[in-house]
C-alpha positions in Angstrom: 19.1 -38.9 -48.4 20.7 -37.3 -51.4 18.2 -36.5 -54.7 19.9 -35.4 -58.2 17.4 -34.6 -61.1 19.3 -33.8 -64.5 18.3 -33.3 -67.9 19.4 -33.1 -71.0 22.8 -34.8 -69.7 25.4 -36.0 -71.9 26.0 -39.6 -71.5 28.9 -39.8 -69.6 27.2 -37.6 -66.6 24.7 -40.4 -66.6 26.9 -43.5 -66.7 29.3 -41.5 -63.8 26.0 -40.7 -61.7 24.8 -44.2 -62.0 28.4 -45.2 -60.8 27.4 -43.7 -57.2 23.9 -43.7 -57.1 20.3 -45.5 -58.0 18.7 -44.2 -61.4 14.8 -44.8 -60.0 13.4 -42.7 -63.2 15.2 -41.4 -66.3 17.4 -38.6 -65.1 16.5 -39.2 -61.5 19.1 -40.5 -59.0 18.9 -41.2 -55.3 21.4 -42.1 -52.5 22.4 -42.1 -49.3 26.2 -40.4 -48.9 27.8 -38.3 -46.0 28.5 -34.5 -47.0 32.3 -35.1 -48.5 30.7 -37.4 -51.3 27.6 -35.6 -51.9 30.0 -32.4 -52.7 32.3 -35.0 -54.5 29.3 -36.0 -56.9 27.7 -32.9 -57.4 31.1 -31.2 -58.4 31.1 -33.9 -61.3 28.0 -32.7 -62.4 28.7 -29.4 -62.3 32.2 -29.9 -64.3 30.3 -32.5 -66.7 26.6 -31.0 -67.3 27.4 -29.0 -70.7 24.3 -27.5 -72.3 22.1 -29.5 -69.3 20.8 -28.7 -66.0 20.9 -30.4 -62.6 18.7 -29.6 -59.6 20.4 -31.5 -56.0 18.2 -32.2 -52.6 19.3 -33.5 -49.6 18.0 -33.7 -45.9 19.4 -31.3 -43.6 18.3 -30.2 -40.1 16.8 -26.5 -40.7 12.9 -25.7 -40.5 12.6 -27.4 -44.3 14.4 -30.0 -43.9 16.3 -30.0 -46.9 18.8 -28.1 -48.8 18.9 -28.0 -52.7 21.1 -26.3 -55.5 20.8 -26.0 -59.2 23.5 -25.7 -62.0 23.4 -25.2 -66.1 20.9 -23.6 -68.1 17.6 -23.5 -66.9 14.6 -20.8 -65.3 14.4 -21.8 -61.9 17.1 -19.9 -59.6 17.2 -20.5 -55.8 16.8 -17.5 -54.0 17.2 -16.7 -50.4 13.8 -15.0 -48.7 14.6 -14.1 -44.8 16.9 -17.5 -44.7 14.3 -19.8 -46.3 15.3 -21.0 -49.8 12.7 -20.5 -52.4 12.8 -20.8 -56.4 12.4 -17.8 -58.7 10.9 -18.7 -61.9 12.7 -16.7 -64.3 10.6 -15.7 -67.7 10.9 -17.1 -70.8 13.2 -15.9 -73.3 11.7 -14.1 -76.3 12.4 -15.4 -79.9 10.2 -12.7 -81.3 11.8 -9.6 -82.9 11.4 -6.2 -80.6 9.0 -4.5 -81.6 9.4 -1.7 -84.2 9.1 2.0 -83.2 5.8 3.7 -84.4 6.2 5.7 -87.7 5.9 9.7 -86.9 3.6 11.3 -89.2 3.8 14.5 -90.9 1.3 16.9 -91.3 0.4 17.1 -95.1 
């Protein structure tokens, strides 16, 4: 079973992921593919996600289950805790100015 979630895709992504696989939800596709075309699709979206992100699942035999891996701009990074993948949320970028340094005051 092979899972790809993507948003904020640029059209042609979308129309060359619903070449290979099923579009169940908006951004969602699922398939069934051996490892040469799961590396073959997921390289597309990697070449082709621009200013999107893509998350990719797929069964494998370890104590999960599955392996995943993410690409573009997003918060969630997979990291690797004693050889069981987990996601780190990263924070939030700030908008806000920094904050100014406090005045010194004189004596008068």
């Amino acid at each position: 079973m092979l899972v790809i979630v993507v948003e904020n895709a640029p059209p042609r992504l979308r129309g060359r992921l619903a070449v290979w696989l099923l579009e169940v939800r908006s951004g969602v596709y699922i398939g069934t593919y051996s490892k040469r075309v799961r590396e073959m699709i997921w390289e597309q979206v990697r070449a082709y996600i621009e200013d999107g992100n893509a998350v990719i699942g797929w069964a494998a035999s370890n104590d999960a289950g599955f392996e995943f891996d993410t690409c573009g701009r997003h918060r969630r990074v997979p990291v690797d805790l004693d050889g069981f993948r987990l996601v780190q949320v990263l924070p939030e970028p700030t908008t806000a100015p920094p904050l100014a340094a406090p005045r010194k005051r004189f004596p008068r």
